[in-house]
VOROSE-949546 format. One record per residue (C-alpha): residue in one letter; y, z, x; residue number from 1. Coordinates in nm, 2 decimals. Layout:
N
a, Y, Z, X, NUM
...
//
This chain:
544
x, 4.47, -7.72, -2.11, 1
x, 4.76, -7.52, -1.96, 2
x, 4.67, -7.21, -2.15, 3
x, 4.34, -7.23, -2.07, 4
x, 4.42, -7.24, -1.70, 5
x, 4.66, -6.96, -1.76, 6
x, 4.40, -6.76, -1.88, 7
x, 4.15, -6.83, -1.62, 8
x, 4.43, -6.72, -1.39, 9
x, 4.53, -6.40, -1.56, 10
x, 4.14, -6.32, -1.55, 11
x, 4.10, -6.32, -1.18, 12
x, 4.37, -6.15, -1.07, 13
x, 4.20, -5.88, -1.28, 14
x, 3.89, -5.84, -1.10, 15
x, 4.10, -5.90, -0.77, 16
x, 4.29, -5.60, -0.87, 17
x, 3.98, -5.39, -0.96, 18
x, 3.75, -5.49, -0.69, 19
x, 3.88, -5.27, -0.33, 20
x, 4.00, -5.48, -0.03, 21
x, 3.76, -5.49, 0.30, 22
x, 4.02, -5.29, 0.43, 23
x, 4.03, -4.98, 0.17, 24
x, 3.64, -5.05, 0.19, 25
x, 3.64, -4.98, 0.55, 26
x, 3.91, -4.71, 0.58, 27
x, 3.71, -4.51, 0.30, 28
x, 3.66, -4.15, 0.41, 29
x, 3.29, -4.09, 0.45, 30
x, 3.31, -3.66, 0.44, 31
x, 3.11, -3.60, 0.14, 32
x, 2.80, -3.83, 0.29, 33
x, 2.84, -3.62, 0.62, 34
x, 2.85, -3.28, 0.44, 35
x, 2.57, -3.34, 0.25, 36
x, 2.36, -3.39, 0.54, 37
x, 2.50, -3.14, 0.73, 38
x, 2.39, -2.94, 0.41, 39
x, 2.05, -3.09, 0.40, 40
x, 2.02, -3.04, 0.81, 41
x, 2.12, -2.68, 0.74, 42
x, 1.86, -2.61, 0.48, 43
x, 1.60, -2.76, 0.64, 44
x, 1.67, -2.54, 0.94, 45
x, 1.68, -2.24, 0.77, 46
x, 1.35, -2.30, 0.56, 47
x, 1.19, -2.41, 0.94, 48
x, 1.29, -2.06, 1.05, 49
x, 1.14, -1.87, 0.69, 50
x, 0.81, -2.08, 0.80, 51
x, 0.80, -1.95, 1.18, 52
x, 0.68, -1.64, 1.31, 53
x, 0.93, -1.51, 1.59, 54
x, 1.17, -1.78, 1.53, 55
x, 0.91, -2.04, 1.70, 56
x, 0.54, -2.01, 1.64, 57
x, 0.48, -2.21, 1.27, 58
x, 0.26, -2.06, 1.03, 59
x, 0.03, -2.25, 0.89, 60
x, 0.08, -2.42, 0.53, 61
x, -0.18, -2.20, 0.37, 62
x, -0.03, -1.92, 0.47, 63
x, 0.27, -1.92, 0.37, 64
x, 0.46, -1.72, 0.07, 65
x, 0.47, -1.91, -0.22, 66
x, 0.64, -1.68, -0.54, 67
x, 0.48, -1.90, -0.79, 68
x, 0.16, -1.93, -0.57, 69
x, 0.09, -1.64, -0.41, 70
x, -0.20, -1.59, -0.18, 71
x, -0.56, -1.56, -0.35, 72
x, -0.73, -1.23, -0.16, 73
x, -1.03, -1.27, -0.19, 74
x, -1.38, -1.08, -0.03, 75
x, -1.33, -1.32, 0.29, 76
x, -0.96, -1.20, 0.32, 77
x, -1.04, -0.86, 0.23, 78
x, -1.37, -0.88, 0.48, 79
x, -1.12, -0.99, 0.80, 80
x, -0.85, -0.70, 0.71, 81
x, -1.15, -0.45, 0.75, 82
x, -1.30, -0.61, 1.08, 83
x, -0.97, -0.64, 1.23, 84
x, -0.95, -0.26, 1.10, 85
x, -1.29, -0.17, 1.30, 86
x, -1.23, -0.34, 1.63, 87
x, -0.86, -0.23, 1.63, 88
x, -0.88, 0.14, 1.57, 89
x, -1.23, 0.11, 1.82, 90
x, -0.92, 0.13, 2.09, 91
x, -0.89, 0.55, 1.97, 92
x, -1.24, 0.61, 2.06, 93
x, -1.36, 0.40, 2.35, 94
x, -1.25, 0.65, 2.61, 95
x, -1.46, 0.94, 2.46, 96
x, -1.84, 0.88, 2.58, 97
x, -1.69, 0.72, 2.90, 98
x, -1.51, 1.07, 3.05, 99
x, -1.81, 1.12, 3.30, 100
x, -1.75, 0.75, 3.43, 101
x, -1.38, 0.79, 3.42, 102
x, -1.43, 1.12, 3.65, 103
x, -1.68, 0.92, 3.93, 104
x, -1.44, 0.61, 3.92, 105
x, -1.11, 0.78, 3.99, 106
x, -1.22, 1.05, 4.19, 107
x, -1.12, 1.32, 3.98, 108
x, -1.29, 1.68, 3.80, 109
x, -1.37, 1.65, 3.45, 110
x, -1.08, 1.83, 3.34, 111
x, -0.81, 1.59, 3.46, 112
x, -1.03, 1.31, 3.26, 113
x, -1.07, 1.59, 2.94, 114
x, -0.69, 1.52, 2.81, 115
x, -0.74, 1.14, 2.82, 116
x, -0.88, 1.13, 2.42, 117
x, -0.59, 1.38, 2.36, 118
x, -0.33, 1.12, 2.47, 119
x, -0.49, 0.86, 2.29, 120
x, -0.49, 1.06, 1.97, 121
x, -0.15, 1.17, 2.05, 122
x, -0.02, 0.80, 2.06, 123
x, -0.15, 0.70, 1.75, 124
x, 0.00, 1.02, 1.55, 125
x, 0.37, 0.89, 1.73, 126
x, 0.27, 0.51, 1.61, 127
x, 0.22, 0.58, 1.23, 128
x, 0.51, 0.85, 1.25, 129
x, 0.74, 0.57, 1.41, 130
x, 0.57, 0.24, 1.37, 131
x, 0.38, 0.21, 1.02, 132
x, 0.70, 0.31, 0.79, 133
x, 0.80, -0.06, 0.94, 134
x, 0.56, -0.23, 0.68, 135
x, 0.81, -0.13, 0.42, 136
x, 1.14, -0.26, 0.61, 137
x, 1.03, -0.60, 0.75, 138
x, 0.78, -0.88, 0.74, 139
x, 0.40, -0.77, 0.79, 140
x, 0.25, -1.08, 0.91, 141
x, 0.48, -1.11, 1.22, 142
x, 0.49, -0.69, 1.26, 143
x, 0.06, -0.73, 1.26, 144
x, 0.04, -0.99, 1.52, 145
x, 0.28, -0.86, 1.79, 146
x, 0.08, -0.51, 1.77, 147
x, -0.23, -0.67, 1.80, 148
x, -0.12, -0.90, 2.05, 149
x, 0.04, -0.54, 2.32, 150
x, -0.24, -0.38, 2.24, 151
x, -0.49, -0.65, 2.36, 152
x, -0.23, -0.69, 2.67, 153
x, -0.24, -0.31, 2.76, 154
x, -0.59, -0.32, 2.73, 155
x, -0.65, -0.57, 3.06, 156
x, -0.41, -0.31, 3.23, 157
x, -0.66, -0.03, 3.14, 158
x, -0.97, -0.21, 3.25, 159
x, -0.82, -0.33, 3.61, 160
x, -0.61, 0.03, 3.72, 161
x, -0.73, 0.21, 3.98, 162
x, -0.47, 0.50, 3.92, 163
x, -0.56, 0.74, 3.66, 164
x, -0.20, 0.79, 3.61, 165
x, -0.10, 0.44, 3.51, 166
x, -0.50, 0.48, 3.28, 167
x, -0.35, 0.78, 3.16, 168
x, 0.01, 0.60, 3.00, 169
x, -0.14, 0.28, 2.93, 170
x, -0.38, 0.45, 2.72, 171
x, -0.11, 0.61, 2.52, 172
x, 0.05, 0.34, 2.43, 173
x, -0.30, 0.19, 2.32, 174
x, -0.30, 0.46, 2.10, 175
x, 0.09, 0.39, 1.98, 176
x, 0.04, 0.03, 1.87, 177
x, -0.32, 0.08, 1.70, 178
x, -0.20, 0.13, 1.39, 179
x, -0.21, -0.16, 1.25, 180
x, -0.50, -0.06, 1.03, 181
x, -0.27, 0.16, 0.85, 182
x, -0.01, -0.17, 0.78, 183
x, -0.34, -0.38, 0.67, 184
x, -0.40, -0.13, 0.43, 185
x, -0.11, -0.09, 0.22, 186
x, -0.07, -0.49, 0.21, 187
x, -0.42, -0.49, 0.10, 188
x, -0.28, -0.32, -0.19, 189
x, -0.05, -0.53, -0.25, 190
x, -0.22, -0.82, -0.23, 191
x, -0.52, -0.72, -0.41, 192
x, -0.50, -0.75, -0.81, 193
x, -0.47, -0.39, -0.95, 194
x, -0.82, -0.38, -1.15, 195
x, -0.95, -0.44, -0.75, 196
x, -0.74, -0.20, -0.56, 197
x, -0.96, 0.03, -0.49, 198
x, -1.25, -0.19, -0.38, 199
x, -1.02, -0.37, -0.15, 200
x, -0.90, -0.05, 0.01, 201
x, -1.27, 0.07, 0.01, 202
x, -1.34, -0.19, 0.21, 203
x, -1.00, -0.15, 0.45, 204
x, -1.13, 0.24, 0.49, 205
x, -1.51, 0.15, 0.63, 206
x, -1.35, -0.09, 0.85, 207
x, -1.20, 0.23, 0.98, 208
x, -1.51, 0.43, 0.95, 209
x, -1.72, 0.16, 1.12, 210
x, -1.42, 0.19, 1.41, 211
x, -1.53, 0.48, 1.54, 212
x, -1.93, 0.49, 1.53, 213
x, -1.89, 0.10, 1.69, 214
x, -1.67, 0.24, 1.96, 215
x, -1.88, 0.54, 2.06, 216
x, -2.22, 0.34, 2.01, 217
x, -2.08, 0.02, 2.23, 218
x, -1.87, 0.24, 2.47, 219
x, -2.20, 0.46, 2.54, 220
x, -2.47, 0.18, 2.58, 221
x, -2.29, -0.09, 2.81, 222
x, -2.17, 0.20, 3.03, 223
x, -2.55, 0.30, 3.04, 224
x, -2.60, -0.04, 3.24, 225
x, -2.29, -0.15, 3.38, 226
x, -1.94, -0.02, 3.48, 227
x, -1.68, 0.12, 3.20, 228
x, -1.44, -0.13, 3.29, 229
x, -1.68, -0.41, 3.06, 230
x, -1.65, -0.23, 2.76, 231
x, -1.25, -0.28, 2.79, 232
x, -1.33, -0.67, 2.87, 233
x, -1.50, -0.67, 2.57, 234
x, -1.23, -0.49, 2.39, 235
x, -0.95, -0.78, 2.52, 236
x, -1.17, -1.06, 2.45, 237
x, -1.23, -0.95, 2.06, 238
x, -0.89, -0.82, 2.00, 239
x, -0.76, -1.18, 2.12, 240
x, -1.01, -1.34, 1.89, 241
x, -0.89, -1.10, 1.60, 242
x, -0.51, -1.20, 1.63, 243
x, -0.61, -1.59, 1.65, 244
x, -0.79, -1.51, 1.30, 245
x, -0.53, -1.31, 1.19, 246
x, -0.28, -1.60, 1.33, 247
x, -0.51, -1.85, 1.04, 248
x, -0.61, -1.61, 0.82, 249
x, -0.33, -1.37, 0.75, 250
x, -0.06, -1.42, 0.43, 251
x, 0.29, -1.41, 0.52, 252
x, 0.48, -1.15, 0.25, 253
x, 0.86, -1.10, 0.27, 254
x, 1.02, -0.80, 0.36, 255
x, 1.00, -0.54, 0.07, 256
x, 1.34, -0.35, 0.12, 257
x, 1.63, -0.59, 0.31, 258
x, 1.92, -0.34, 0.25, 259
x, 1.66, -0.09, 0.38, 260
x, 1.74, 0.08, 0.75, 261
x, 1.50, 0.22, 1.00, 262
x, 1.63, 0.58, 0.94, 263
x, 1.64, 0.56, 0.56, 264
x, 1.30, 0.48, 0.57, 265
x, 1.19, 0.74, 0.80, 266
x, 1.40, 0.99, 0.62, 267
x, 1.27, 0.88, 0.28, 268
x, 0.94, 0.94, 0.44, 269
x, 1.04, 1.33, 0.46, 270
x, 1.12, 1.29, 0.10, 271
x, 0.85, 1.17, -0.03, 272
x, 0.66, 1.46, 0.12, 273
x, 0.87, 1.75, -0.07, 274
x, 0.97, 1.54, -0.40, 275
x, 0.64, 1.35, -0.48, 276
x, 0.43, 1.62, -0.69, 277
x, 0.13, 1.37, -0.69, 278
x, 0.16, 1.29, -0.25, 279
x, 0.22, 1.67, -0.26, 280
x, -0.12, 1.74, -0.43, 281
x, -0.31, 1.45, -0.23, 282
x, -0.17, 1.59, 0.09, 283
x, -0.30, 1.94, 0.01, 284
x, -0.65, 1.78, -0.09, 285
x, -0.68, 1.57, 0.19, 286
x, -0.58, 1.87, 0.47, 287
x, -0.96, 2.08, 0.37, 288
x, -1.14, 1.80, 0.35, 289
x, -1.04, 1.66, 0.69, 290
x, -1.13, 1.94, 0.80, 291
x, -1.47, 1.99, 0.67, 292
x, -1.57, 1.66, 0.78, 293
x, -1.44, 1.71, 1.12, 294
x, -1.59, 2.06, 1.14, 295
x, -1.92, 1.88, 1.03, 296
x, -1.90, 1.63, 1.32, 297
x, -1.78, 1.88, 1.61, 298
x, -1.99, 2.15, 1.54, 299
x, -2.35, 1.87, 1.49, 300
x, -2.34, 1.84, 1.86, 301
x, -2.38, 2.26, 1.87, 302
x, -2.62, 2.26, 1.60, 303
x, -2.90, 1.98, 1.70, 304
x, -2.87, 2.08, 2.11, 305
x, -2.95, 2.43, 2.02, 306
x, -3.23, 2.60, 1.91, 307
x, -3.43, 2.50, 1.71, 308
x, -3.41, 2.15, 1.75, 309
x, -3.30, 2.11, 2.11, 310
x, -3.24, 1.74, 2.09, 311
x, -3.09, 1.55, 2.37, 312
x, -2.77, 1.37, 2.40, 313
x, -2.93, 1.04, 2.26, 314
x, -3.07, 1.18, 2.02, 315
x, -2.78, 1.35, 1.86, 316
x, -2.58, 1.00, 1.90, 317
x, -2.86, 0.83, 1.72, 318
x, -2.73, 1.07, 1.38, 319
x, -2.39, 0.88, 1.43, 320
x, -2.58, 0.59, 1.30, 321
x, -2.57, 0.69, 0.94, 322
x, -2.23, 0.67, 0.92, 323
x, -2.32, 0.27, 0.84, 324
x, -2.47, 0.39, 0.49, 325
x, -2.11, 0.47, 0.44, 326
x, -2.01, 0.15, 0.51, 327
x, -2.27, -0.02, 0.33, 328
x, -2.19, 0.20, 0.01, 329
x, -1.80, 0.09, 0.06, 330
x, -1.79, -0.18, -0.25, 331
x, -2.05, 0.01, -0.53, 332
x, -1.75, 0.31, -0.38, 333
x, -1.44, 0.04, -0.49, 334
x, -1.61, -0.07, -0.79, 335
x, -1.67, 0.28, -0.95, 336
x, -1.30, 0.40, -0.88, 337
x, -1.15, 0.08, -1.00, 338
x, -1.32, 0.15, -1.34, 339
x, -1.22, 0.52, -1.33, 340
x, -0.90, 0.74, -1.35, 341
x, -0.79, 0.85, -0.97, 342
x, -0.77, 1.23, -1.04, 343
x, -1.14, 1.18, -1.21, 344
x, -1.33, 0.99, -0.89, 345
x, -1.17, 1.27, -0.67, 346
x, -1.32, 1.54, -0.91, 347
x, -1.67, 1.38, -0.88, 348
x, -1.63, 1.34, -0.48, 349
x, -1.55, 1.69, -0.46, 350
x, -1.83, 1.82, -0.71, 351
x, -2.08, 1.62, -0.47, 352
x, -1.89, 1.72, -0.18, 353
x, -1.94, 2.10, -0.27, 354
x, -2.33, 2.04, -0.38, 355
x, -2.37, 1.91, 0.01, 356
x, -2.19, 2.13, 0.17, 357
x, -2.42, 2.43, -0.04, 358
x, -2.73, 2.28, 0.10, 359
x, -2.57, 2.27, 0.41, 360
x, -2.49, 2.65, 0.38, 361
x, -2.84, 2.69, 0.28, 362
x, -3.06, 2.58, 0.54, 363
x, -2.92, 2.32, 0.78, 364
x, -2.99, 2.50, 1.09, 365
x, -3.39, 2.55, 0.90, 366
x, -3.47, 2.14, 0.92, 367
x, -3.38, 1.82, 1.03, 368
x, -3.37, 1.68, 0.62, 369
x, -3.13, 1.89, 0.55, 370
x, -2.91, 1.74, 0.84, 371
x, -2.96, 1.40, 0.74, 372
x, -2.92, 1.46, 0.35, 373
x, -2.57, 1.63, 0.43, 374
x, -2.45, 1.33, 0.70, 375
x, -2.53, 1.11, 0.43, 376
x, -2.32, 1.31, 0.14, 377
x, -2.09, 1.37, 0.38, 378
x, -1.97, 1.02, 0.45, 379
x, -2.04, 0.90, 0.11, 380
x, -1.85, 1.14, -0.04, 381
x, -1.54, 1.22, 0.18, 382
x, -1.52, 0.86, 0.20, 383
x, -1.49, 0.83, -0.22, 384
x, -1.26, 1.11, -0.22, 385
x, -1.01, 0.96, 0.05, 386
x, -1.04, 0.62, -0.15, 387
x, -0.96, 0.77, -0.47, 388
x, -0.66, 0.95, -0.32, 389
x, -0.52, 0.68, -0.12, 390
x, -0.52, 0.41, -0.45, 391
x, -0.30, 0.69, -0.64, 392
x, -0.07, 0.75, -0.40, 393
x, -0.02, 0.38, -0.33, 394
x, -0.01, 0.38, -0.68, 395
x, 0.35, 0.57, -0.68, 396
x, 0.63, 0.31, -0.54, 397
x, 0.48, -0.02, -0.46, 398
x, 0.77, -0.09, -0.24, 399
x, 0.70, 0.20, 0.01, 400
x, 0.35, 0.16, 0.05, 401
x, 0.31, 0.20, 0.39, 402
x, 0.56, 0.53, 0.42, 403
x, 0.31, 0.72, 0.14, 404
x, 0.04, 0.60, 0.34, 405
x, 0.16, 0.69, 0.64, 406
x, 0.25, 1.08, 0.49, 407
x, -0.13, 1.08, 0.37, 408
x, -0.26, 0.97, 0.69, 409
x, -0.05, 1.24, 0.89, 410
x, -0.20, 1.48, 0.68, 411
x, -0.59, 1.39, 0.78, 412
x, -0.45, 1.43, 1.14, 413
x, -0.34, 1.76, 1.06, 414
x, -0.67, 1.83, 0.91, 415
x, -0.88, 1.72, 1.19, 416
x, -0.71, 1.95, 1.44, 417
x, -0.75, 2.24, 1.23, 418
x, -1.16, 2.13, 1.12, 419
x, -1.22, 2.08, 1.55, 420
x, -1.00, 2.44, 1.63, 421
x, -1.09, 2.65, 1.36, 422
x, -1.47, 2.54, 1.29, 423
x, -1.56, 2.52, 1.68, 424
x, -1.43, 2.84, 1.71, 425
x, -1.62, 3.02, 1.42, 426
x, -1.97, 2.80, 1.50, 427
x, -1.97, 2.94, 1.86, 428
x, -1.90, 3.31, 1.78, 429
x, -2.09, 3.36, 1.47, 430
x, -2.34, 3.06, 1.37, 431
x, -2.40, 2.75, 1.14, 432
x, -2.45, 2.96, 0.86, 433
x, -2.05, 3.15, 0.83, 434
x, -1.93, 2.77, 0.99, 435
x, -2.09, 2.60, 0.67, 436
x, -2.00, 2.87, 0.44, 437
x, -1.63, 2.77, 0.60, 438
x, -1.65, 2.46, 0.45, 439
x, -1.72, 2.55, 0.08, 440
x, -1.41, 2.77, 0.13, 441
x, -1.22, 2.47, 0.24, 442
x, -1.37, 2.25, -0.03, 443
x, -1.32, 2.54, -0.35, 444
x, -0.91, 2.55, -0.24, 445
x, -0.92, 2.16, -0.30, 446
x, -1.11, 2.20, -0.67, 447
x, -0.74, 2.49, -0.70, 448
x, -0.50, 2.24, -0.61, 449
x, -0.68, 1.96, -0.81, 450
x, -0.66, 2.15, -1.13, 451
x, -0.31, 2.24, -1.10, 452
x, -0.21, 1.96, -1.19, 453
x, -0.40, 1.73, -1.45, 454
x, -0.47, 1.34, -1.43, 455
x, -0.23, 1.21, -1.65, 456
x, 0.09, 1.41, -1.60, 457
x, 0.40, 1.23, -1.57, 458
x, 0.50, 1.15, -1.22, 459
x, 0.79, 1.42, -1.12, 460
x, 0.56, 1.68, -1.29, 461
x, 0.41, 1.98, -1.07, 462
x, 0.20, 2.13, -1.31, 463
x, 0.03, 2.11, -1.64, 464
x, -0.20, 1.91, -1.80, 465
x, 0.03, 1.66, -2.02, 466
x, -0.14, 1.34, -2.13, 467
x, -0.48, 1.46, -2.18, 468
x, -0.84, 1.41, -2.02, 469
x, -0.96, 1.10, -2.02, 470
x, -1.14, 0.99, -1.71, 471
x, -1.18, 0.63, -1.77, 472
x, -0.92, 0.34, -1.72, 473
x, -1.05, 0.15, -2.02, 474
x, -1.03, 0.44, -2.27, 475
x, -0.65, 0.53, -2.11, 476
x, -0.58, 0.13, -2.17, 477
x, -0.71, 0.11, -2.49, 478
x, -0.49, 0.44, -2.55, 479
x, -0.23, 0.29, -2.46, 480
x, -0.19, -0.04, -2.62, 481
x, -0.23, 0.16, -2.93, 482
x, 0.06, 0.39, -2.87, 483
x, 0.28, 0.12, -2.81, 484
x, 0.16, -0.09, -3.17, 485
x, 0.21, 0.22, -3.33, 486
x, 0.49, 0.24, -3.17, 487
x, 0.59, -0.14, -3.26, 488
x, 0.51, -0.09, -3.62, 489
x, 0.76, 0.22, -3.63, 490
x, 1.01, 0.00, -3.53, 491
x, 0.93, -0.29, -3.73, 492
x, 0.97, -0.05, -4.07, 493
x, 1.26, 0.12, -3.92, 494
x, 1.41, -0.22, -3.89, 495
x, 1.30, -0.35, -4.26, 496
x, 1.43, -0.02, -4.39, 497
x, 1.75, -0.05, -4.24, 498
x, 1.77, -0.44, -4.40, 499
x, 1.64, -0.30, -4.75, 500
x, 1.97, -0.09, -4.72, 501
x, 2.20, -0.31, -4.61, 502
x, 2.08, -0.52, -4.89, 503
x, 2.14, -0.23, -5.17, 504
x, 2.47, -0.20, -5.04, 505
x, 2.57, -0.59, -5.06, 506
x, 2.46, -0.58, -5.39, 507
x, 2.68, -0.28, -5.46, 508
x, 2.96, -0.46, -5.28, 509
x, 2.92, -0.73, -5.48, 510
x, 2.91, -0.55, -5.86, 511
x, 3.22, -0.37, -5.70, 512
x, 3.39, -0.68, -5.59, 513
x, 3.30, -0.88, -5.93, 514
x, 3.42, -0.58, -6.13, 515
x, 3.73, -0.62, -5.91, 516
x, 3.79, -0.98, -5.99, 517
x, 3.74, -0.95, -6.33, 518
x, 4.02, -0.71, -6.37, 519
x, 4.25, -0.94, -6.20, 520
x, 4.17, -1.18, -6.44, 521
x, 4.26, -1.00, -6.75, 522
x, 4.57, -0.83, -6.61, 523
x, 4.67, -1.23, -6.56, 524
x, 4.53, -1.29, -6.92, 525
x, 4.75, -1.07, -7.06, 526
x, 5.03, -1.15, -6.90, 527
x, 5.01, -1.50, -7.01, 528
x, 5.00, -1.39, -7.36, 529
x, 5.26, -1.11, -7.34, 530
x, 5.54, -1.26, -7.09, 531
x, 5.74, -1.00, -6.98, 532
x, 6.11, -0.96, -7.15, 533
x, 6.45, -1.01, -7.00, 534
x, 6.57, -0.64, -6.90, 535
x, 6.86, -0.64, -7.13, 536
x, 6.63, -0.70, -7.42, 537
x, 6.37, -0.48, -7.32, 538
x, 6.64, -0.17, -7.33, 539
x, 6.73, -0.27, -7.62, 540
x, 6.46, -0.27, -7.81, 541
x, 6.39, 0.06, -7.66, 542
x, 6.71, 0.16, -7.81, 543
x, 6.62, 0.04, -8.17, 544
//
């Protein structure tokens, strides 16, 4: 009985000792539960931030980046990039029918209105010089919208100004922050699955096409019936309705090169230009041909108001119209390249391109068919060579996207000064016939510099024809893969010969080793059997 109460005691005191005290229980320190929510607090913060644009606007679930989900970009997606495109770049080309208008409104001779376009055009060659390189330094989405957003603001500055001054700077910077369709198009590519690239920037490229005849068609008809200042209202109230679609519609991407600065990216920019033999070789392309078509489009004016078609001014704008077959051609355009080889769509471009411009040489200035049948090449085909170009340079570094696309823009505003200058100049003083012939001259140096450098060459290559001539993607895959089983199976019986080897050579090893172990066996043998004598008897028995 006393033992057992003994025991009962012992056994308490036990879990008295092991269980805390109220007081140790309250006196505990509590650090670790607080860290961890500061922790928690502090991740959640920072994730809030990744999921805002401008450190306060959220963007919506859909839209955000999700690695292991990434946004699907699909034809609706790939649709709104190129209507934001059209109604964006519209902003260059507004101005142009409206000069006569601008003149009345602000009191002023047409040759203080004549430099307004200039400015424009100016602004926007400053904006993808200065602006557009940004696509490869920070995040798109938030870069997209805040462009979008100034422009749409300078815009109601522009349509309420009475001082052609402040029409005259405002207007510039319209031009400086229109870019944006040259930051929709290399996420495009990046978005887009390679087997669609080009169709997606097909699409991306009308949108800018359709820019200019909607401009010049809306500009020129609402002006006919009411002030100029409504075609701007317009312009504000579909820009703000494009960067609320944008706002729902448009995939946040991460910033492609964080250790990146601003000048390293504008000087890589320069780099690119002298160190990338395949930009080199588009840049060289695209020059002529920007030209031709801008020569085309100056000099049509000339050709239909004189003799002998004397057409009006409607009339002549009517032939702007045709640039929609373009457009409508954009994704049988994508589809074709994205089954072919780059260098071999631009081939065929400029083959049709110098069949068009040969009729045109021929007899534009004999009948209006002719004018139509070389409008309609024209686009088509300038438009499949520009596409073409603009997925292989993309093509290069997918992480600078939007400086190589910014280097092959720059060059078709380089062409389109020299098209207007030098083809204005040489339809006035001798005719449509030496201005066409122009043209082929432009488009045979393109077929030079094409051939100087073949479709499959490696990529820091300037010249030859390494790799061969195949034109199609699916013949270059199929290539390919079987290079690299041959390639496989080389290795595989390099690696079975080198095990047959190594196998000989154990077996050597082994013989050698055996061999070895046998000796030692009958030198022990032996001496068992012949024990070796005491020195003193050993001598002598030599001596005997």
């Amino acid at each position: 009985m006393v033992s057992g109460t003994a025991a009962k005691t012992h056994l308490n005191s036990r879990r008295e000792s092991a269980a805390p005290s109220t007081t140790e229980t309250l006196s505990a320190p509590t650090t670790p539960v607080v860290g961890s929510k500061e922790k928690d607090a502090s991740n959640h913060t920072a994730a809030d931030e990744e999921w805002k644009d401008f450190g306060f606007l959220p963007i919506p679930i859909r839209v955000r980046y999700d690695p292991e989900s990434p946004a699907h970009f699909g034809l609706l997606m790939n649709v709104i990039f190129g209507i934001a495109s059209t109604f964006i770049v519209s902003n260059l080309y507004y101005c142009q029918p409206l000069l006569i208008q601008f003149s009345i409104s602000f009191g002023v001779t047409y040759s203080e209105v004549a430099n307004i376009p200039t400015l424009v055009q100016a602004g926007y060659a400053i904006g993808l010089l200065f602006i557009t390189p940004l696509g490869d330094l920070v995040r798109r989405r938030p870069l997209i919208m805040i462009l979008t957003f100034i422009t749409a603001s300078l815009s109601i500055g522009i349509a309420i100004t009475k001082s052609l001054v402040a029409f005259e700077i405002l207007s510039f910077f319209v031009g400086v922050c229109s870019v944006v369709p040259q930051i929709l198009m290399p996420l495009a590519a990046d978005l887009a699955p390679p087997e669609r690239r080009a169709s997606a920037l097909s699409i991306v490229l009308s949108g800018l096409l359709l820019g200019v005849l909607v401009a010049r068609v809306l500009a020129g008809v609402v002006a006919q019936f009411v002030t100029w200042r409504v075609v701007y209202y317009i312009a504000i109230g579909v820009q703000y309705g494009i960067l609320l679609v944008l706002y729902w519609m448009l995939p946040d991407y991460p910033a492609k090169n964080k250790g990146a600065t601003y000048f390293g990216i504008l000087y890589s920019m320069a780099k690119f230009a002298v160190t990338e033999p395949l930009l080199v070789q588009a840049i060289l392309i695209s020059i002529p041909s920007s030209a031709t078509f801008t020569n085309w489009w100056v000099t049509l004016t000339f050709l239909l108001g004189g003799p002998p078609y004397n057409y009006s001014t409607v009339v002549i704008g009517l032939f702007g119209v045709v640039g929609i077959v373009g457009v409508a051609m954009a994704p049988l355009i994508g589809r074709t390249i994205d089954g072919l080889v780059p260098w071999s769509a631009t081939l065929f471009a400029m083959i049709m391109l110098l069949i068009t411009f040969s009729i045109q040489t021929a007899a534009v200035g004999l009948n209006v068919a002719v004018v139509v049948i070389v409008c309609i090449g024209l686009d088509v085909f300038r438009q499949t060579q520009q596409v073409s170009l603009t997925t292989a340079v993309l093509g290069l570094d997918a992480s600078a996207r939007s400086r190589l696309n910014a280097v092959l823009i720059l060059s078709l505003f380089i062409g389109q000064v020299m098209g207007t200058a030098v083809g204005s100049k040489v339809f006035t003083e001798h005719g449509w016939r030496p201005d066409a012939s122009l043209n082929l001259a432009w488009t045979g140096f393109t077929f030079f510099i094409l051939f100087l450098r073949g479709p499959h060459c490696p990529r820091y290559t300037w010249f030859g024809w390494q790799g061969g001539f195949e034109l199609r993607k699916s013949h270059v895959l199929a290539r390919q893969q079987a290079e690299r089983e041959a390639a496989a199976a080389a290795t595989t019986e390099k690696q079975s010969a080198a095990a047959g080897n190594g196998e000989v050579e154990g077996a050597v090893g082994e013989v050698v080793e055996e061999a070895r172990d046998e000796k030692v066996r009958v030198r022990s043998r032996h001496e068992e059997d012949w024990p070796e004598k005491p020195a003193g008897e050993k001598e002598g028995a030599d001596m005997v």
